[in-house]
C-alpha positions in Angstrom: 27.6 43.1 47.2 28.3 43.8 44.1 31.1 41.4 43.6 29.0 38.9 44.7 26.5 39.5 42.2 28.9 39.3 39.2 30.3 36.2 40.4 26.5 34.9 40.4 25.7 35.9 37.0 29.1 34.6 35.7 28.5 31.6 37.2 25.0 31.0 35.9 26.4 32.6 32.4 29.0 29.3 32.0 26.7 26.8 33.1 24.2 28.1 30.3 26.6 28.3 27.4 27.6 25.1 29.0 24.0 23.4 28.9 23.9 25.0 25.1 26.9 23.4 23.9 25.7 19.9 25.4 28.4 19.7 28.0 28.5 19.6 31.5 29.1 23.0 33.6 32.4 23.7 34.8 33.2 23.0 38.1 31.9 25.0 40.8 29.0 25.9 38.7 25.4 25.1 39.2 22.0 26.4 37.0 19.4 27.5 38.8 17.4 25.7 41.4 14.2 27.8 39.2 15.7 26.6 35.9 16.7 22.5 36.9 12.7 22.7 37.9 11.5 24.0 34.5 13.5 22.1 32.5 12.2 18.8 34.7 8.9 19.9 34.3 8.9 21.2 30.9 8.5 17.7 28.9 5.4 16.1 31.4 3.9 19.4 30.5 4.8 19.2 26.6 3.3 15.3 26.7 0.2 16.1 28.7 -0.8 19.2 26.1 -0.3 16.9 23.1 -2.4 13.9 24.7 -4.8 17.0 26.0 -4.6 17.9 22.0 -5.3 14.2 20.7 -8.3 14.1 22.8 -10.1 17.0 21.7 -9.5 16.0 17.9 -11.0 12.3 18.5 -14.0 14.5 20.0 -14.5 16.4 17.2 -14.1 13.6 14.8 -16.7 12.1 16.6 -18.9 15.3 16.2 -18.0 15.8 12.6 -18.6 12.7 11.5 -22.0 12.1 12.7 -23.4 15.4 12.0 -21.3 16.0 8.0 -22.5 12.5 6.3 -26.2 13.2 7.7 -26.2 16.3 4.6 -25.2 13.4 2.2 -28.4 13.1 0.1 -29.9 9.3 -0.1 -32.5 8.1 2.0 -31.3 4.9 3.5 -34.5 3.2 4.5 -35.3 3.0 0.9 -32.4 1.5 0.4 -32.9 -1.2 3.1 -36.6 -2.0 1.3 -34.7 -2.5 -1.9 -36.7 0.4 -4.0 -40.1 -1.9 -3.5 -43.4 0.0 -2.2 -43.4 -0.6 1.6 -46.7 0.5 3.9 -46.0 2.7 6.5 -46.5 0.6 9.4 -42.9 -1.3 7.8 -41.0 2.0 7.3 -41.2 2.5 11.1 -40.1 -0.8 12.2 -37.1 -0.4 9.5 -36.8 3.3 11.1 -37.1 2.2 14.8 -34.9 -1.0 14.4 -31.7 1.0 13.1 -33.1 4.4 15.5 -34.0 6.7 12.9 -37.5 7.5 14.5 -35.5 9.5 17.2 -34.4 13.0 17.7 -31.2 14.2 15.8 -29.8 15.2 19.7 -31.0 11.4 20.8 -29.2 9.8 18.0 -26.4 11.5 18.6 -25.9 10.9 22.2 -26.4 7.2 21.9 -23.8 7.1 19.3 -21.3 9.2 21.1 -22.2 6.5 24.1 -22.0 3.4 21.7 -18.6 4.8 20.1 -16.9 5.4 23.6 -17.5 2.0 24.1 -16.1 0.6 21.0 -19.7 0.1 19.5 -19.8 1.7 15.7 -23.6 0.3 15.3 -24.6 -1.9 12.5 -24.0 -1.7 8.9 -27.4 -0.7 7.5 -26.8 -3.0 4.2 -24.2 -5.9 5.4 -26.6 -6.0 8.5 -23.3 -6.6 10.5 -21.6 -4.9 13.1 -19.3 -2.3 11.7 -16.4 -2.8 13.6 -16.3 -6.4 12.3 -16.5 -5.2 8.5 -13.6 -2.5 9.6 -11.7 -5.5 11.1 -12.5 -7.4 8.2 -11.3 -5.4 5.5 -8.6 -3.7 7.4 -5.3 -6.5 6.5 -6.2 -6.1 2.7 -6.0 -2.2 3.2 -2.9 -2.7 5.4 -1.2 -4.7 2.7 -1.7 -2.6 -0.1 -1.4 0.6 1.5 1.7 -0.8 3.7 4.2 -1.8 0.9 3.6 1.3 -0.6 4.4 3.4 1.9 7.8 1.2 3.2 8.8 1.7 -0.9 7.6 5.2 -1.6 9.4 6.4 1.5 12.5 5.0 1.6 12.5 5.7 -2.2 11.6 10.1 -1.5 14.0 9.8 1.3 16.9 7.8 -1.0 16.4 10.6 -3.8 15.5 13.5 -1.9 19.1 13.0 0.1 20.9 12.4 -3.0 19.2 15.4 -5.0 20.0 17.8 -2.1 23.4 16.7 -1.6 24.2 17.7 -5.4 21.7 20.3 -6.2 21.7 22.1 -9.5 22.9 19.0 -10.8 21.2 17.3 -13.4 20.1 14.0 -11.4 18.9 17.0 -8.9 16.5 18.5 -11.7 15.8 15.2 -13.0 14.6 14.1 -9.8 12.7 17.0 -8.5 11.2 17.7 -12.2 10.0 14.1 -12.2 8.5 14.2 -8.6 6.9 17.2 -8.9 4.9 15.6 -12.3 3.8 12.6 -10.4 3.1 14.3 -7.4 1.1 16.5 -9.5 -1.2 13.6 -11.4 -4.6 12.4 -9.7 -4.1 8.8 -8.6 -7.1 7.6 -9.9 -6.1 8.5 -13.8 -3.0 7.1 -13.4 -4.5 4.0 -12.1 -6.9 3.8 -14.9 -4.1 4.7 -17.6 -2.1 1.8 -16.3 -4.8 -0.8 -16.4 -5.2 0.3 -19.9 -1.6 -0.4 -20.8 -0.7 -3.1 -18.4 -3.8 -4.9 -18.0 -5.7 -4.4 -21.2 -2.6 -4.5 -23.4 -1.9 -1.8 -26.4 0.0 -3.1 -29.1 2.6 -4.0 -29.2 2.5 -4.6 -24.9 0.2 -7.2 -24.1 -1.9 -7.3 -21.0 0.5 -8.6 -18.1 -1.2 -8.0 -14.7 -4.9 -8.4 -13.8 -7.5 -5.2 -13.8 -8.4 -6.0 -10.5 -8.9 -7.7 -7.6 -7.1 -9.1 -4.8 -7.1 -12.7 -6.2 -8.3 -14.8 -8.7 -9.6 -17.3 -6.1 -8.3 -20.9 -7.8 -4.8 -21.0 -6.4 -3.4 -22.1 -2.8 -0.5 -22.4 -0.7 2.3 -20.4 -2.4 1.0 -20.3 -5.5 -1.9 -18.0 -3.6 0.9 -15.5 -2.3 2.2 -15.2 -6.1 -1.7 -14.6 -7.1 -2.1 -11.7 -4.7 1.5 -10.4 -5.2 0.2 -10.5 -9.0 -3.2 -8.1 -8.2 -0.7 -5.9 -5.8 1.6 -4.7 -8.7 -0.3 -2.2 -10.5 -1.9 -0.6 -7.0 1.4 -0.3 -5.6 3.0 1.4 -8.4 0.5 3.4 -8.8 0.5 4.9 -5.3 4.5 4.8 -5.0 4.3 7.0 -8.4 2.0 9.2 -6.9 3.3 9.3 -3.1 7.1 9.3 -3.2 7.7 12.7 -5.3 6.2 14.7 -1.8 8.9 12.6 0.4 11.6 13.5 -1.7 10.8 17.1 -1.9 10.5 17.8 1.8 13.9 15.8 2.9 15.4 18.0 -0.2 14.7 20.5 1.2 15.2 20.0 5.3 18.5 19.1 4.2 19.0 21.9 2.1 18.6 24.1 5.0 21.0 22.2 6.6 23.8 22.3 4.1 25.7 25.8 4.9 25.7 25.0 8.6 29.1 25.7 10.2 29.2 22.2 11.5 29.3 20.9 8.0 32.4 22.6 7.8 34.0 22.3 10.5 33.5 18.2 10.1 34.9 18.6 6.4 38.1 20.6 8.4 38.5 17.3 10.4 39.3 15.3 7.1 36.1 13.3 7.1 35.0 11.9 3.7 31.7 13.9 2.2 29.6 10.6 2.1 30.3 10.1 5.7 29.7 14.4 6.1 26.2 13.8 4.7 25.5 10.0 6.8 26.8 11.3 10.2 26.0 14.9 10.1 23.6 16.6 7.7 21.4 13.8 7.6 20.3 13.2 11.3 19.7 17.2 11.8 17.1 17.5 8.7 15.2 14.7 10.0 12.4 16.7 11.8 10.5 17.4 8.5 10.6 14.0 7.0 10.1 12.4 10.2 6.7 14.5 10.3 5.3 13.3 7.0 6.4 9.6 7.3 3.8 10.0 10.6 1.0 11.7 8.8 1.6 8.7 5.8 2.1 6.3 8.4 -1.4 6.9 9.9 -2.9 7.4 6.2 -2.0 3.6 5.8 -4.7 2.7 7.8 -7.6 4.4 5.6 -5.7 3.8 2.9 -6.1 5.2 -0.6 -10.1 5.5 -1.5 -9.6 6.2 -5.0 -7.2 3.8 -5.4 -8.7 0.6 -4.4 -11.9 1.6 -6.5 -10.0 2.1 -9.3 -8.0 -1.5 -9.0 -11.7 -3.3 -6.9 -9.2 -4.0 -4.0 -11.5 -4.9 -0.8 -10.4 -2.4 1.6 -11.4 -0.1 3.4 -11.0 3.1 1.0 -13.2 0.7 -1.5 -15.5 0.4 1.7 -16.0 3.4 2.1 -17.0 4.4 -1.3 -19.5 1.3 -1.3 -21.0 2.9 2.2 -21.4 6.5 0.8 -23.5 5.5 -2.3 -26.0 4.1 0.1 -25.5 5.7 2.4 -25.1 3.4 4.9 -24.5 6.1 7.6 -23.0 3.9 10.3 -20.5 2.3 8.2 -19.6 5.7 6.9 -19.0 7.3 10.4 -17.4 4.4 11.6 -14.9 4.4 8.6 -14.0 8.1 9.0 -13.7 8.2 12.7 -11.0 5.3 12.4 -9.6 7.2 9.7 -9.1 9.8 11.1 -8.1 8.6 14.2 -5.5 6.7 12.6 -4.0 10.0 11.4 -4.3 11.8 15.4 -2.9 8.7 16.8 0.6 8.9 14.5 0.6 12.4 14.9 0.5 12.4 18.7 3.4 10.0 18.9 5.6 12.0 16.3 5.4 14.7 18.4 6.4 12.8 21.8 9.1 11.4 19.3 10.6 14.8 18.6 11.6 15.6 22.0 14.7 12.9 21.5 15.6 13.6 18.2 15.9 17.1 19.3 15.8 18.0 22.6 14.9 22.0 22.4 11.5 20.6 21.2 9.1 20.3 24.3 11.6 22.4 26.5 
């Protein structure tokens, strides 16, 4: 009996170092019928807890964001009537038309019920549906925003690679100093301080680029893509300034962490060239981090930078959204931040089901 149970738990011993090591068992070895069932169960389980968890978030959003912009002081119908003396008998139909004259808990309700079904309501001062202002001013956001975020990231990851691969050097504290200065300066100064030299002009640099804008609205054709590729200079730099110091500091340091591994060495033993080390090696393990926070800037594309396009008057949504809080125009405000921040849930969710094949002892 007892021979028997040793052989069992030697046998189950090799086909887990086995599993561990990424190879098949030995011959004549199996893993458990209980442990084949867990680790085919174990990923449907992982998936449905993160959609479980991207559920509950939209929900909240949905709370937050009608209940948080209601504190924002302004009163709307005022607004609406333009500042001029209005009897009370056109209050109410402004109040009943846009369903202020109901209960908090009614209003509430009906816009959980409108949102479910893709309504946002109506912009109180475009008098338009939000969804089609949010569609309408979404491309411009995605534009801007977009070719920041393919430059500021491959730039942080470029950088952040090369000043971890030779830290202590000086390009490493170069790098990191200058990163961690940008990183550390509010967008919305460094905007402004750029129009003043780039824009405005201070002797002896004239002004080269437009304040802002999208477009100066005479040219066509491809003369039109130069004009907006013209307005897009100063925003981008601005936000690839800003942005690609945190990139580079996190894939630093993932691969940092990675750097005294003992399969480092061992693939330095085999002759292999450093460059190649670092490509085929160090580089694919430390992804995890960066991976993450290309997600979370990947879903920030879409509500885009708010300060940013005030600063540069580029019609997105972040400029949007600043134009709806000084109202307020409440529907256009909760419809903004719930696609926000949906945007951000959304590209978290899937760079969680993503990590599962880049390493698979996540979601096990």
């Amino acid at each position: 009996m007892s021979s028997a149970t040793d052989s069992a738990s030697a046998s189950a011993g090799a086909s887990a170092n086995a599993s561990a090591a990424g190879k098949r068992p030995a011959a004549g070895t199996r893993p458990a019928a209980g442990t084949r069932g867990r680790t085919r169960s174990a990923y449907p389980r992982y998936l449905a807890g993160k959609l479980a968890g991207a559920v509950v978030s939209l929900f909240a959003v949905l709370v937050t964001s009608f209940f948080l912009f209601r504190l924002i002081p302004g009163d709307p119908v005022k607004f609406m009537t333009g500042g001029r003396p209005v009897s009370a008998e056109q209050l109410a139909v402004y109040k009943e038309e846009f369903g202020l004259d109901l209960p908090l808990w009614e209003q509430f309700t009906d816009y959980c019920a409108k949102a479910l079904s893709g309504d946002l309501g109506t912009s109180y001062q475009f008098h338009a549906p939000v969804v089609d202002k949010i569609t309408e001013a979404l491309p411009n956001t995605l534009l801007l925003t977009g070719t920041a975020f393919v430059l500021y990231t491959a730039l942080g990851a470029f950088l952040g690679t090369r000043s971890a691969w030779r830290h202590g050097g000086l390009g490493d504290r170069l790098n990191t100093g200058l990163a961690l200065t940008l990183y550390s300066i509010p967008s919305f100064w460094l905007g402004l301080l750029l129009i003043i030299v780039l824009s405005v002009g201070v002797d002896p640099i004239p002004g080269l680029f437009p304040t802002g804008g999208m477009e100066s609205g005479r040219e066509e054709g491809f003369a039109h893509v130069l004009d907006v590729a013209h307005h897009l200079v100063l925003p981008v730099v601005t936000l690839v300034a800003v942005e690609y110091g945190q990139t580079l500091l996190v894939t630093r340091s993932a691969l940092l962490d990675e750097m005294g591994s003992d399969y480092l060495t061992t693939a330095r033993a085999k002759g292999l060239r450093d460059d190649l080390v670092r490509r085929r090696h160090a580089v694919p393990n430390a992804l995890l981090p960066t991976v993450t926070l290309v997600f979370v800037n990947l879903g920030r594309t879409v509500a885009g930078v708010i300060l940013v396009e005030t600063v540069f008057s580029w019609p997105g949504l972040g400029g949007l959204f600043y134009q709806a809080l000084s109202v307020p125009d409440l529907p256009l405000v909760q419809g903004l931040f719930f696609v926000f921040a949906a945007a951000v849930i959304l590209m978290n969710t899937l760079a969680d089901l993503l990590y599962p094949m880049l390493d698979p002892r996540v979601g096990r």
